[in-house]
Backbone as JSON Lines, residues from 0, in Angstrom:
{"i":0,"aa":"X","n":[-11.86,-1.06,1.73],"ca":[-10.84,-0.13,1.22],"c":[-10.25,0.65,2.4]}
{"i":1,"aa":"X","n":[-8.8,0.77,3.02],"ca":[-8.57,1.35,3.7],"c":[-8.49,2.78,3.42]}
{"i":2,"aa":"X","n":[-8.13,3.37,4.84],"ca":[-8.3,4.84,4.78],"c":[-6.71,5.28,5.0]}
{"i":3,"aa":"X","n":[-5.9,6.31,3.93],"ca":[-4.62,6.24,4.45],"c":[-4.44,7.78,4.66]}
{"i":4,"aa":"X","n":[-4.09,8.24,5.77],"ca":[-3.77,8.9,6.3],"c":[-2.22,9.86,5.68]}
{"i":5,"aa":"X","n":[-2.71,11.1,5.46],"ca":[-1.46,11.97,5.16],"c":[-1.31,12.98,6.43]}
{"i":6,"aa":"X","n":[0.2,13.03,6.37],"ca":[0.6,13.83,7.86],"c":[1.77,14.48,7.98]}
{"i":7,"aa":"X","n":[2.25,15.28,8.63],"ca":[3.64,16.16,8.32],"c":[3.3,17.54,9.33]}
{"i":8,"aa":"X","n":[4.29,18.02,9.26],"ca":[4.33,18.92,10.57],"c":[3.75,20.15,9.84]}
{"i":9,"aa":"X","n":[3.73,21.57,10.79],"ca":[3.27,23.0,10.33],"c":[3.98,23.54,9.0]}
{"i":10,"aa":"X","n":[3.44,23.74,8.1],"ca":[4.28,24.44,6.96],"c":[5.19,23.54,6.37]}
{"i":11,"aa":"X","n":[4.68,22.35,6.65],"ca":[5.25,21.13,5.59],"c":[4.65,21.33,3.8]}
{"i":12,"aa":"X","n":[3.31,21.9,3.74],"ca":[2.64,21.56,2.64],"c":[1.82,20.6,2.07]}
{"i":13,"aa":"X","n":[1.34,20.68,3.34],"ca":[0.16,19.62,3.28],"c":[-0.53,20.01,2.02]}
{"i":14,"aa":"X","n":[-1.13,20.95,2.16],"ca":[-2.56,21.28,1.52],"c":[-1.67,21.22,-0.21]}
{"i":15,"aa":"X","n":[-0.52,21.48,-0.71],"ca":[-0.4,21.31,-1.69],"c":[-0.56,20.09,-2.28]}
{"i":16,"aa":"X","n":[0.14,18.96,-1.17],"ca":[-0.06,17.77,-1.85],"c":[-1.31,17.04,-1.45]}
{"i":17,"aa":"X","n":[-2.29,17.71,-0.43],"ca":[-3.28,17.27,-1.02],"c":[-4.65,17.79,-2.04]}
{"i":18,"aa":"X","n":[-4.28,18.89,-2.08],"ca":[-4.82,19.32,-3.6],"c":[-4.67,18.54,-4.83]}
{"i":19,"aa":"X","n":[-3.28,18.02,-4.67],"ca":[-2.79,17.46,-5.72],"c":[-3.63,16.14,-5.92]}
{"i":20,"aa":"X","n":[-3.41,15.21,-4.7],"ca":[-4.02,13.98,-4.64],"c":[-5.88,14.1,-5.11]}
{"i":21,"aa":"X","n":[-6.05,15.68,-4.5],"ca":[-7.63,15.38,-5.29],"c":[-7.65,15.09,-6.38]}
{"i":22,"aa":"X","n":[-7.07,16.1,-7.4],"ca":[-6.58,16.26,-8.51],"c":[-6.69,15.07,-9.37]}
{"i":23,"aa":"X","n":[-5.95,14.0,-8.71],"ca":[-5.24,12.86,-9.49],"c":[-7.13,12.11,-8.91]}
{"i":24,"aa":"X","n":[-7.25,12.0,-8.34],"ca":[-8.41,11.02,-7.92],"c":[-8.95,10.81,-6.91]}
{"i":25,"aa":"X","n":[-8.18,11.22,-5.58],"ca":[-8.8,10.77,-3.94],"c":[-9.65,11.75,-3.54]}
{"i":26,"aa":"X","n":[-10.11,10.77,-2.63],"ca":[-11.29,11.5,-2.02],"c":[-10.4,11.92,-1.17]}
{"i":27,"aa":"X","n":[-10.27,13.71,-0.98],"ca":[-9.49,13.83,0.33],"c":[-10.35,14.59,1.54]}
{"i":28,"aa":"X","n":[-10.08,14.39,2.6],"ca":[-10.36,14.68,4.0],"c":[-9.53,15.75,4.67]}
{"i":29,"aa":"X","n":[-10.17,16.37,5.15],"ca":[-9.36,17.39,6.29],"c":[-9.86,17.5,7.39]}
{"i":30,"aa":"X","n":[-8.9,17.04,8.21],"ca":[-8.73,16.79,9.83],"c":[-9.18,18.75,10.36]}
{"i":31,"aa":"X","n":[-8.51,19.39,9.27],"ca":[-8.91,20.9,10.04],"c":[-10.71,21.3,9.56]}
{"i":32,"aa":"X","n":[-10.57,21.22,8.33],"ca":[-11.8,21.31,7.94],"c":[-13.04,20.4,8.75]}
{"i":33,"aa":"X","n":[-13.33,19.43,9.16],"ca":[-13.73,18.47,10.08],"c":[-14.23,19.44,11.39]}
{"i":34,"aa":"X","n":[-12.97,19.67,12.04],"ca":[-12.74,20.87,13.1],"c":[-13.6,21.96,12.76]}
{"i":35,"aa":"X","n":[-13.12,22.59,11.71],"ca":[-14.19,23.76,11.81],"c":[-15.74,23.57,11.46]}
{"i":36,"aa":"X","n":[-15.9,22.42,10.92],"ca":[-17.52,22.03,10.63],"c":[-18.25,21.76,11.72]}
{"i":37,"aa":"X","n":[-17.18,21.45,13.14],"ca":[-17.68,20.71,14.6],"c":[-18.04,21.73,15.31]}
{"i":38,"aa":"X","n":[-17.37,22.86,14.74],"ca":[-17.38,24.2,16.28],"c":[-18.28,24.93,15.65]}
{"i":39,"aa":"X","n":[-18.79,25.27,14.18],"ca":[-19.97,25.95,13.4],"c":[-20.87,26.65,14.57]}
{"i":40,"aa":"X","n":[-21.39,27.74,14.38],"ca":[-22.21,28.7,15.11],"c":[-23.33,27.85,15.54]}
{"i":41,"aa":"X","n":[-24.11,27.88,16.51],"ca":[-24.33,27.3,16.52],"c":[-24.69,26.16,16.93]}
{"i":42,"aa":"X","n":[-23.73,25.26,16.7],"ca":[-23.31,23.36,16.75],"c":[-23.35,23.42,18.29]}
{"i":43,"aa":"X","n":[-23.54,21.7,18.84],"ca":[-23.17,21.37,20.16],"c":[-21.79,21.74,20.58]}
{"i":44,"aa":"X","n":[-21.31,21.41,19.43],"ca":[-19.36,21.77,20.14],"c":[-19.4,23.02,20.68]}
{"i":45,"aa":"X","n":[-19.83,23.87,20.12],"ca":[-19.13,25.12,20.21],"c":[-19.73,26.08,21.09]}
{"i":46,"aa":"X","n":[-21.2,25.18,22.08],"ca":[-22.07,25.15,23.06],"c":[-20.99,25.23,24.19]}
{"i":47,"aa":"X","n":[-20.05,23.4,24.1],"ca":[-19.66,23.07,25.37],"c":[-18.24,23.84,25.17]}
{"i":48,"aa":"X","n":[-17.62,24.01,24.1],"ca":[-16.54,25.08,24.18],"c":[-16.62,26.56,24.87]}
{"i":49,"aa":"X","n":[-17.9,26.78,24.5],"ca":[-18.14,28.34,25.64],"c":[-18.61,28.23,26.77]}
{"i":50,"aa":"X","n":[-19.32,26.75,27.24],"ca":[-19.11,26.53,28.47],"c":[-17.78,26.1,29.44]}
{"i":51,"aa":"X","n":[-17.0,25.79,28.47],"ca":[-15.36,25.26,29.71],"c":[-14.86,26.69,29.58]}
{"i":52,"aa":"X","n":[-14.49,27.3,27.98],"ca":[-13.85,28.14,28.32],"c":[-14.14,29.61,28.44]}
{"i":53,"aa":"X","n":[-15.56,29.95,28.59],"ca":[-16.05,31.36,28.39],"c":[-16.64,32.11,27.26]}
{"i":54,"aa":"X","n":[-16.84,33.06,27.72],"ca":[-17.59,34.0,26.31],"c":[-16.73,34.57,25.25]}
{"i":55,"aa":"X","n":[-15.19,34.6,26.08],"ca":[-14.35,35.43,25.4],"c":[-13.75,34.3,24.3]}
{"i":56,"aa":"X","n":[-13.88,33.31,24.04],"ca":[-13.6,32.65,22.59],"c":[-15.24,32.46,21.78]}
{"i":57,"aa":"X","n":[-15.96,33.4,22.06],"ca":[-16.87,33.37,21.05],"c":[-16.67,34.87,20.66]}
{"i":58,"aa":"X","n":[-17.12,35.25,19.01],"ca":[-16.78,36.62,18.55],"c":[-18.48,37.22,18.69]}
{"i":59,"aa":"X","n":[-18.36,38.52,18.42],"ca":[-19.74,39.17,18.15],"c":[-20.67,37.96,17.28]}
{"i":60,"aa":"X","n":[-20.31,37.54,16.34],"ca":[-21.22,36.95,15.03],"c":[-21.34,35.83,15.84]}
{"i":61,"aa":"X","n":[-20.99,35.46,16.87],"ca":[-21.76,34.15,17.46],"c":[-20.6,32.81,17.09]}
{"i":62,"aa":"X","n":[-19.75,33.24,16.54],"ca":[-18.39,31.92,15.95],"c":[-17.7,31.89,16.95]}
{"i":63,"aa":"X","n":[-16.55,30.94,16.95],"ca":[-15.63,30.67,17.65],"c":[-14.64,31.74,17.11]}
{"i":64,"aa":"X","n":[-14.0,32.35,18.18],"ca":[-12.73,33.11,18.2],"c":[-11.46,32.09,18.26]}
{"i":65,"aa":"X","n":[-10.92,31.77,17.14],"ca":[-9.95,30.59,16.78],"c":[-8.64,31.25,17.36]}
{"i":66,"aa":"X","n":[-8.22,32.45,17.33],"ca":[-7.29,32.6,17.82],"c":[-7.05,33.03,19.31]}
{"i":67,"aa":"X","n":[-8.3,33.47,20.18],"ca":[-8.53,33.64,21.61],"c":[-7.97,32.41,21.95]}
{"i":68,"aa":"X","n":[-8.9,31.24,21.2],"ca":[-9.1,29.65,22.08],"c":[-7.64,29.33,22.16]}
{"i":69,"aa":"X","n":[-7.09,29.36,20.64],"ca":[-5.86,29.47,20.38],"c":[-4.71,29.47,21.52]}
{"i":70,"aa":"X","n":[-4.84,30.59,22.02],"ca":[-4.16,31.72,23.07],"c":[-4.07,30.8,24.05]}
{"i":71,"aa":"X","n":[-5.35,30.06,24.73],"ca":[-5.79,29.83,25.87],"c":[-5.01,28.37,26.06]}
{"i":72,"aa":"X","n":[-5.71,27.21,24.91],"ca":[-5.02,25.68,24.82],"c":[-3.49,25.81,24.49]}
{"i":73,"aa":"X","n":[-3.08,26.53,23.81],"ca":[-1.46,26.25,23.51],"c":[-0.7,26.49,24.53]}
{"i":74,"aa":"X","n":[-1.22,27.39,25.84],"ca":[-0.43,27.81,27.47],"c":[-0.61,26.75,28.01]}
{"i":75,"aa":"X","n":[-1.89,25.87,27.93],"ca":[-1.96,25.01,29.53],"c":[-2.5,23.56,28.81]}
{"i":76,"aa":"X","n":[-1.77,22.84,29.31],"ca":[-1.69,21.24,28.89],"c":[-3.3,20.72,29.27]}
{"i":77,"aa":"X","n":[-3.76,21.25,30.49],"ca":[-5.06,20.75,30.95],"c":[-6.09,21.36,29.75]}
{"i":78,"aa":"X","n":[-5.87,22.18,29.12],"ca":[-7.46,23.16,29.09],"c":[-7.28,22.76,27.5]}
{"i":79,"aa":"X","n":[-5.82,22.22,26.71],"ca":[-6.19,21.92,25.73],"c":[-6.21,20.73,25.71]}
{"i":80,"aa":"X","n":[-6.24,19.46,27.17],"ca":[-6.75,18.13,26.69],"c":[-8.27,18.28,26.85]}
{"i":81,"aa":"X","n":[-8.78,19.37,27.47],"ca":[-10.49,19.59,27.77],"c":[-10.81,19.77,26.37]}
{"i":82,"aa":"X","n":[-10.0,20.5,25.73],"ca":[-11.04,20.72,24.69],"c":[-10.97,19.32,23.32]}
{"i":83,"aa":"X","n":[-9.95,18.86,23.57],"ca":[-9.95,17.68,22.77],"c":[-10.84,16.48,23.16]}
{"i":84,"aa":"X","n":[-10.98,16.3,24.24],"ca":[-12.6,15.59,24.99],"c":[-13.64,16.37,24.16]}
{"i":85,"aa":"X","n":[-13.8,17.14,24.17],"ca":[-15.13,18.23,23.47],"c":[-14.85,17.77,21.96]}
{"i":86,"aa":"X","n":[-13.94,18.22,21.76],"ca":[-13.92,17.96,20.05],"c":[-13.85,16.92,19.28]}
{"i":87,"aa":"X","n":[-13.08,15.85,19.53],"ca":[-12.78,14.78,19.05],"c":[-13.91,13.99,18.96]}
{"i":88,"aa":"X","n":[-14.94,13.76,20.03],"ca":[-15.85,12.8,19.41],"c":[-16.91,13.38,18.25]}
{"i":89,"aa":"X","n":[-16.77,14.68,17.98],"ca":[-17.78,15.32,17.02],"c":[-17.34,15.18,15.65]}
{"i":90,"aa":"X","n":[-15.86,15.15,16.04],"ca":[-14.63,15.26,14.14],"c":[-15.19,13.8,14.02]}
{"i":91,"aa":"X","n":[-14.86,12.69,14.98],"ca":[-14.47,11.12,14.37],"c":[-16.06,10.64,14.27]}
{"i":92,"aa":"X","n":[-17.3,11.39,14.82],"ca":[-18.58,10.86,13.74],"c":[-18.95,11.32,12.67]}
{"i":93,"aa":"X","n":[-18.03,12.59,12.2],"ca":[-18.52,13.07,11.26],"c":[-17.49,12.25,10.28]}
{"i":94,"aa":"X","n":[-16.19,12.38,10.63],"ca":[-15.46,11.74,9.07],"c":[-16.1,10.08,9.35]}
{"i":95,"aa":"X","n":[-16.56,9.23,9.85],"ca":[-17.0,8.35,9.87],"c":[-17.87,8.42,8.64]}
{"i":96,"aa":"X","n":[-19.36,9.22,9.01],"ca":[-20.28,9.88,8.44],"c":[-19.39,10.38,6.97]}
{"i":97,"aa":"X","n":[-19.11,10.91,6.49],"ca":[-18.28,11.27,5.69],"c":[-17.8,10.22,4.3]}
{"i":98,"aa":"X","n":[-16.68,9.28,5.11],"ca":[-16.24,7.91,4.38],"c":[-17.61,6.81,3.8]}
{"i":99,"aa":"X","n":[-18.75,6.94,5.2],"ca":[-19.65,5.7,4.51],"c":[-19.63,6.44,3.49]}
{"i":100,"aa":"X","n":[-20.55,7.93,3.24],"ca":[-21.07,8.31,1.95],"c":[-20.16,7.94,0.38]}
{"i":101,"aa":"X","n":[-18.71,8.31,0.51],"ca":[-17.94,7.92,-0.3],"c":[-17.78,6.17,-0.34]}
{"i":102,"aa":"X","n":[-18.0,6.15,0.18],"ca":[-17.76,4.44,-0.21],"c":[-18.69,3.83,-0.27]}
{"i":103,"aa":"X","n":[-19.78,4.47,0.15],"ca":[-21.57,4.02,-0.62],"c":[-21.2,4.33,-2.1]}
{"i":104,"aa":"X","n":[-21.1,5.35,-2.75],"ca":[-21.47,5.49,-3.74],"c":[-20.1,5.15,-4.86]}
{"i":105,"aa":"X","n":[-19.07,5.44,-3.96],"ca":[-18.03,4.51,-5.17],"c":[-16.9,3.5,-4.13]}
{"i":106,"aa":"X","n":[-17.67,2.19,-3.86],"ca":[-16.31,1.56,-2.97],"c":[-14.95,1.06,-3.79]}
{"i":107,"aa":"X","n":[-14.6,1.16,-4.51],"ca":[-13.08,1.57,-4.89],"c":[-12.72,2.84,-4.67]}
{"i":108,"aa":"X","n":[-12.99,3.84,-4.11],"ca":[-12.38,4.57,-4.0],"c":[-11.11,5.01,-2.93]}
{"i":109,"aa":"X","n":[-10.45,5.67,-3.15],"ca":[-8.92,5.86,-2.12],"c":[-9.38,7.33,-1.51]}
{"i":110,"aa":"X","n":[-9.78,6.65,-0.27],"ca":[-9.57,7.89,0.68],"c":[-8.16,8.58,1.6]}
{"i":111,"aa":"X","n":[-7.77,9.94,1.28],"ca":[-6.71,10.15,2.11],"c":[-7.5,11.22,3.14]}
{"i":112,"aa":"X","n":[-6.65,11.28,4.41],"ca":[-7.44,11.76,5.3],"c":[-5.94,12.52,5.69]}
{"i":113,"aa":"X","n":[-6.46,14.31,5.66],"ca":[-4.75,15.0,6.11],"c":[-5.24,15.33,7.34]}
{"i":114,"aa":"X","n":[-4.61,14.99,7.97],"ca":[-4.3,15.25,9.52],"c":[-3.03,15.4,10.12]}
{"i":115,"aa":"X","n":[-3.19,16.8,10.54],"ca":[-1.72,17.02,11.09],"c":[-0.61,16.57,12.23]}
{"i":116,"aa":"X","n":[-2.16,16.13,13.08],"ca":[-1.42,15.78,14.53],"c":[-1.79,14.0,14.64]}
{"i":117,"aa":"X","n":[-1.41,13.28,13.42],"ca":[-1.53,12.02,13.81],"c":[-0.68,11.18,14.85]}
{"i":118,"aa":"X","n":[0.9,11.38,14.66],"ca":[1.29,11.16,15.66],"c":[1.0,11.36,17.3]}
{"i":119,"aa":"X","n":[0.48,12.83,17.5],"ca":[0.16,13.33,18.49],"c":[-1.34,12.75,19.17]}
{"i":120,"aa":"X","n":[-1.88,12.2,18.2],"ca":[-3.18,11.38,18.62],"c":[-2.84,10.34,18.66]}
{"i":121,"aa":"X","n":[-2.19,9.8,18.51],"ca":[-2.13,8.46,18.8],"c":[-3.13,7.39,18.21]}
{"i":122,"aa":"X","n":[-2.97,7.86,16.53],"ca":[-4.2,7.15,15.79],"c":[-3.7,6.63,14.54]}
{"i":123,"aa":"X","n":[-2.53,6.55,14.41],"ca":[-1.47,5.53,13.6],"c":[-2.45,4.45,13.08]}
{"i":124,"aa":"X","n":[-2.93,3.42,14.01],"ca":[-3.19,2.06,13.96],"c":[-4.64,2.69,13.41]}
{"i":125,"aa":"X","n":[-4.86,3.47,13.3],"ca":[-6.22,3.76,12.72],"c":[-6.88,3.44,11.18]}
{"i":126,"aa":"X","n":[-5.37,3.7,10.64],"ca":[-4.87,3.67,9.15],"c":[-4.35,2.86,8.77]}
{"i":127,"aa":"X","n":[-4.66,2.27,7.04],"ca":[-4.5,1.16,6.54],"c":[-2.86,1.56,6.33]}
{"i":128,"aa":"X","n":[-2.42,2.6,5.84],"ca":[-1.37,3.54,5.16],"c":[-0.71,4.71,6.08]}
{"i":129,"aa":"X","n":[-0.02,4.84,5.63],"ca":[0.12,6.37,6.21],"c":[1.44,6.92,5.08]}
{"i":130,"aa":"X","n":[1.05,8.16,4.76],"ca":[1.6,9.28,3.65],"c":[2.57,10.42,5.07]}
{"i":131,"aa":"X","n":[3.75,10.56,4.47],"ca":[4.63,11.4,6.04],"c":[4.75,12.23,4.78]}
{"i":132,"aa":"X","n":[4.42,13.96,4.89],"ca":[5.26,14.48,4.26],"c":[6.48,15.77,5.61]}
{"i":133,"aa":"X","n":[7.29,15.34,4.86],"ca":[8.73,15.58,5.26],"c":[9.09,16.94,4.71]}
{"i":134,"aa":"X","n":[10.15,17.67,5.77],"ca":[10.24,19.25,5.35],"c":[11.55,19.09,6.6]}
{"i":135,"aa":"X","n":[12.57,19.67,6.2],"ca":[13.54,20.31,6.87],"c":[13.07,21.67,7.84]}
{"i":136,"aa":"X","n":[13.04,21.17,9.38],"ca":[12.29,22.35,10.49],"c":[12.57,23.52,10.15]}
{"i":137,"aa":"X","n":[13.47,24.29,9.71],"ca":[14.13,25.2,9.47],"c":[13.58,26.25,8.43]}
{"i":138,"aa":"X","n":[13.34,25.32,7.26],"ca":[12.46,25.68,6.17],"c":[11.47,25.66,6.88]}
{"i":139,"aa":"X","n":[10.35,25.12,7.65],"ca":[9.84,25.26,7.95],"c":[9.13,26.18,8.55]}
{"i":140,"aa":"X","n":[10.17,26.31,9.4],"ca":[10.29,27.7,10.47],"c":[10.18,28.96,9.55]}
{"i":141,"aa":"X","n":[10.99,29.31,8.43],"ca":[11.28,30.35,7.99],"c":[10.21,30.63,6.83]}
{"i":142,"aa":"X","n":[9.67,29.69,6.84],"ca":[8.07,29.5,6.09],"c":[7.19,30.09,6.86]}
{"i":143,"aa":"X","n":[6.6,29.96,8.35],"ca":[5.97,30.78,9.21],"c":[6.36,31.72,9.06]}
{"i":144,"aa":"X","n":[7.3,32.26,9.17],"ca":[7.87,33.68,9.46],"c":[7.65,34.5,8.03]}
{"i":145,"aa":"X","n":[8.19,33.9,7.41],"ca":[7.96,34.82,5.42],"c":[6.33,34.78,5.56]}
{"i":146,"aa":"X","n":[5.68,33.32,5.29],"ca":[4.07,33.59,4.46],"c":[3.1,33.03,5.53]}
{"i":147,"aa":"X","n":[3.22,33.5,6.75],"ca":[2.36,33.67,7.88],"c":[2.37,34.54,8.51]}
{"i":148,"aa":"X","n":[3.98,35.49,8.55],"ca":[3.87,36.45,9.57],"c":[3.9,36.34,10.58]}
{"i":149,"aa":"X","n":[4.27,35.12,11.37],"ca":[4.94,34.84,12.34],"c":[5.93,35.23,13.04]}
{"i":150,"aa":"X","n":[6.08,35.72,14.49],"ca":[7.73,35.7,15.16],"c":[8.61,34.46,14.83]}
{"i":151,"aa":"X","n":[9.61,34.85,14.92],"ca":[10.99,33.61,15.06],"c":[10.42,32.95,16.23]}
{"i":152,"aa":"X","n":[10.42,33.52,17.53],"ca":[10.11,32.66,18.64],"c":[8.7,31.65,18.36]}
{"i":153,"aa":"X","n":[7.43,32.31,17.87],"ca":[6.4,32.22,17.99],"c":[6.33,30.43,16.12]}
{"i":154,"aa":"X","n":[7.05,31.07,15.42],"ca":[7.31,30.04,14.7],"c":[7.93,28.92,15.4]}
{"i":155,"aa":"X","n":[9.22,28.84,16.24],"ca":[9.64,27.47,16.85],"c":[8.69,27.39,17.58]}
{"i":156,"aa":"X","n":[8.03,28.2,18.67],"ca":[7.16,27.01,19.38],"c":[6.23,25.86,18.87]}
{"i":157,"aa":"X","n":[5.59,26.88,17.85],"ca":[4.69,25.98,17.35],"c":[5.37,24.28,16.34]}
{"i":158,"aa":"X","n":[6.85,24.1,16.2],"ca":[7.25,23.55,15.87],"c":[7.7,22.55,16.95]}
{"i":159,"aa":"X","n":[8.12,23.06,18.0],"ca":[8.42,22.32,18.8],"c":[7.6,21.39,19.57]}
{"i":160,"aa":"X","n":[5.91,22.13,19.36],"ca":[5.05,21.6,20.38],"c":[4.26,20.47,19.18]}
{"i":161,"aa":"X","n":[4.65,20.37,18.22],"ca":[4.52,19.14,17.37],"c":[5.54,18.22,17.08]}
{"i":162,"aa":"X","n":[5.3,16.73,17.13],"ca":[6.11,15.68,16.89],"c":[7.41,15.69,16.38]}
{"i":163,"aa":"X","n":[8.36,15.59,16.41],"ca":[9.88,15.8,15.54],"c":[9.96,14.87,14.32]}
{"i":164,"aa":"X","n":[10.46,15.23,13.32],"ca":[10.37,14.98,12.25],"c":[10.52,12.89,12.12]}
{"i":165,"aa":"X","n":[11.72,13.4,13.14],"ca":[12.16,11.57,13.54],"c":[11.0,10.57,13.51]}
{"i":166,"aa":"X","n":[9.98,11.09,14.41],"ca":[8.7,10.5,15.29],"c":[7.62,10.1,13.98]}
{"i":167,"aa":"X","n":[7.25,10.98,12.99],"ca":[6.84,11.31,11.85],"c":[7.27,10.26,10.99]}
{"i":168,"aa":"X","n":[8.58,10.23,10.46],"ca":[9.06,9.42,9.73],"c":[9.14,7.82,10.1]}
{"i":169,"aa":"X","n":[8.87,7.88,11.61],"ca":[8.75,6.65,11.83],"c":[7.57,5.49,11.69]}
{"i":170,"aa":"X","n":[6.81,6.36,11.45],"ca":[5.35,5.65,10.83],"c":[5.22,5.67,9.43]}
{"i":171,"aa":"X","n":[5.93,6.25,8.65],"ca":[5.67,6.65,7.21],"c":[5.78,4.76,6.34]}
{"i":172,"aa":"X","n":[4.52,4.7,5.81],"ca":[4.74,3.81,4.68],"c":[4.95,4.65,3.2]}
{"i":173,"aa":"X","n":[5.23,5.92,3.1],"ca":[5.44,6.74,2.3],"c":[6.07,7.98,2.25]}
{"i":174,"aa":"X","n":[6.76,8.26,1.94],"ca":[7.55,9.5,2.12],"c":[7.68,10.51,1.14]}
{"i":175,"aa":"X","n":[6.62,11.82,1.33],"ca":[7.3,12.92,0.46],"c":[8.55,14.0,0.91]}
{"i":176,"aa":"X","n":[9.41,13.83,0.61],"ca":[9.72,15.45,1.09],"c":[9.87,16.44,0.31]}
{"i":177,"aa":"X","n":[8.77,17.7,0.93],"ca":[9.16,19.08,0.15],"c":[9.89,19.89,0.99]}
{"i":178,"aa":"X","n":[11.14,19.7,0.96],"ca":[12.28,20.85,1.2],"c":[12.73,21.09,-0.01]}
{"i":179,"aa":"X","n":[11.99,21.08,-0.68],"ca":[12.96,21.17,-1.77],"c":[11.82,22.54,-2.97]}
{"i":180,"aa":"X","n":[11.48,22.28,-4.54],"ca":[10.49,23.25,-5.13],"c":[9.02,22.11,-5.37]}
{"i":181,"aa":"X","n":[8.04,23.08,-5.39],"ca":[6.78,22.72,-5.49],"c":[6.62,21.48,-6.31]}
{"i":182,"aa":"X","n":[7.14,21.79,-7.85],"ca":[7.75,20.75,-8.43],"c":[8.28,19.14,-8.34]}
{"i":183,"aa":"X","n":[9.02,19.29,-7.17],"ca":[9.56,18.39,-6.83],"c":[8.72,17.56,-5.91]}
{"i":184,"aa":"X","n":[7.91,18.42,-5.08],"ca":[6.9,17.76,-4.59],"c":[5.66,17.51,-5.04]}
{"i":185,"aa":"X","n":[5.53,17.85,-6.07],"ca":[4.18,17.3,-7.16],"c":[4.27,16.05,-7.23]}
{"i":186,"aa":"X","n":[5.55,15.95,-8.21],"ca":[6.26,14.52,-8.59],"c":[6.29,13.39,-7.6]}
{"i":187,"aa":"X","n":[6.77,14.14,-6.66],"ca":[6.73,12.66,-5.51],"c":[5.21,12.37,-5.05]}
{"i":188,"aa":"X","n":[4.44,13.02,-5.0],"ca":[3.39,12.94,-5.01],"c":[2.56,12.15,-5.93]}
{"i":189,"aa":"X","n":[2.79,12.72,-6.84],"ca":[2.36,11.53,-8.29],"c":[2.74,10.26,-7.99]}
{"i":190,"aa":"X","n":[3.95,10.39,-8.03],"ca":[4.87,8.55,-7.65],"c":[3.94,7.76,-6.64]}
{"i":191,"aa":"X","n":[3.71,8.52,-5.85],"ca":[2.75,7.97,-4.19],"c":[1.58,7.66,-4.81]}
{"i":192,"aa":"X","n":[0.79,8.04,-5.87],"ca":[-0.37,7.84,-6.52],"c":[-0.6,6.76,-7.13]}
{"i":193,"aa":"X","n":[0.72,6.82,-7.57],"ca":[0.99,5.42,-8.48],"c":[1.02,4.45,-8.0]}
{"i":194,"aa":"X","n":[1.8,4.2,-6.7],"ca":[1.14,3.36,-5.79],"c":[0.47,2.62,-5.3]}
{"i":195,"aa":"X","n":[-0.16,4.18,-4.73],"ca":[-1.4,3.97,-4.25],"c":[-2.58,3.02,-4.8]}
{"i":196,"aa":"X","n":[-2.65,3.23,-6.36],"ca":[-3.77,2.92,-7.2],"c":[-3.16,1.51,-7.19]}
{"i":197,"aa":"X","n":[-2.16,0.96,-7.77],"ca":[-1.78,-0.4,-8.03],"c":[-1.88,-1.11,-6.61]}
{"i":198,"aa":"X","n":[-1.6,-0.56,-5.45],"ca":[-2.12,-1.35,-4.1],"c":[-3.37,-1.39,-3.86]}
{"i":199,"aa":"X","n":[-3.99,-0.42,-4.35],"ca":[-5.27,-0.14,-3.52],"c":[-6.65,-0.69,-4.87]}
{"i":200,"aa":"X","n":[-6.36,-0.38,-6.23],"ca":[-7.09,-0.72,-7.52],"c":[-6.77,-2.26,-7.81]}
{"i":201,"aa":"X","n":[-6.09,-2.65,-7.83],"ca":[-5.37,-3.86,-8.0],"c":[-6.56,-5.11,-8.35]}
């Protein structure tokens, strides 16, 4: 059973449509959630994370300071490919770890796996599928800024320093777009389900 991959830029709405997809039936995955299970108080990760980058991305309670580290990888190209050496092999044994269990105990099942920076990993070919959800940057942007609290400036960067919508769409064997109401992206969502099941249940 392949594993199909959902993906879309910051404040696309991921997490709605994949709530949704639980909803309907998939086993879903999170590429962030993954992340934060790797850096846990604690864990080896979050050992060699305070060894590259210091004490000051760990908080009093012994956790990772997500928005120090934050601070530190989004300035310098080097220090956030260091930490993706650190992290990445801890995420891809655990969702490994993860999928057998689901597909031990029910192999028909449809796994989606949301990950934001698929393009940016360069893990396309990883996936049987791939789910693009689609959002006009703009909306996007003005989505940080309303229900994040974001700067204008501080919203485009973070838009800019992810894939362009173009790049995105160019891998899509599926396409939602929510630029539009929640609604509308339920529905297309559903449709993708429908799909899904007749390709994948068949």
């Amino acid at each position: 059973m392949p594993i199909i991959a959902l993906t879309g830029g910051i404040a696309a709405g991921k997490t709605t449509v994949a709530n949704r997809f639980a909803e309907l039936g998939a086993h879903v995955l999170s590429a962030d959630e993954l992340v934060r299970h790797s850096q846990r108080a604690g864990s080896p990760t979050l050992a060699a994370i305070k060894k590259r980058f210091g004490l000051g991305v760990v908080d009093e309670r012994g956790e990772l300071d997500r928005a120090a580290l934050g601070h530190i990888v989004f300035e310098d190209e080097m220090a956030r490919t260091d930490l993706e050496a650190i992290v990445h092999p801890a995420i891809s044994a655990e969702f490994a770890s993860r999928v057998e269990t689901i597909l031990a105990a029910q192999p028909s099942a449809i796994v989606i796996y949301d990950i934001p920076l698929l393009v940016e990993s360069n893990r396309v070919g990883d996936f049987g599928a791939v789910i693009v959800l689609s959002c006009d940057p703009q909306i996007r942007h003005d989505r940080l800024v309303r229900l994040r609290g974001m700067s204008s400036d501080a919203a485009q960067s973070r838009i800019d320093a992810q894939a362009s919508e173009q790049e995105r769409l160019s891998i899509a064997d599926w396409t939602i777009d929510s630029s539009h109401s929640i609604e509308s992206t339920i529905s297309q969502t559903d449709a993708v389900w429908a799909d899904l099941t007749t390709a994948y249940r068949a």
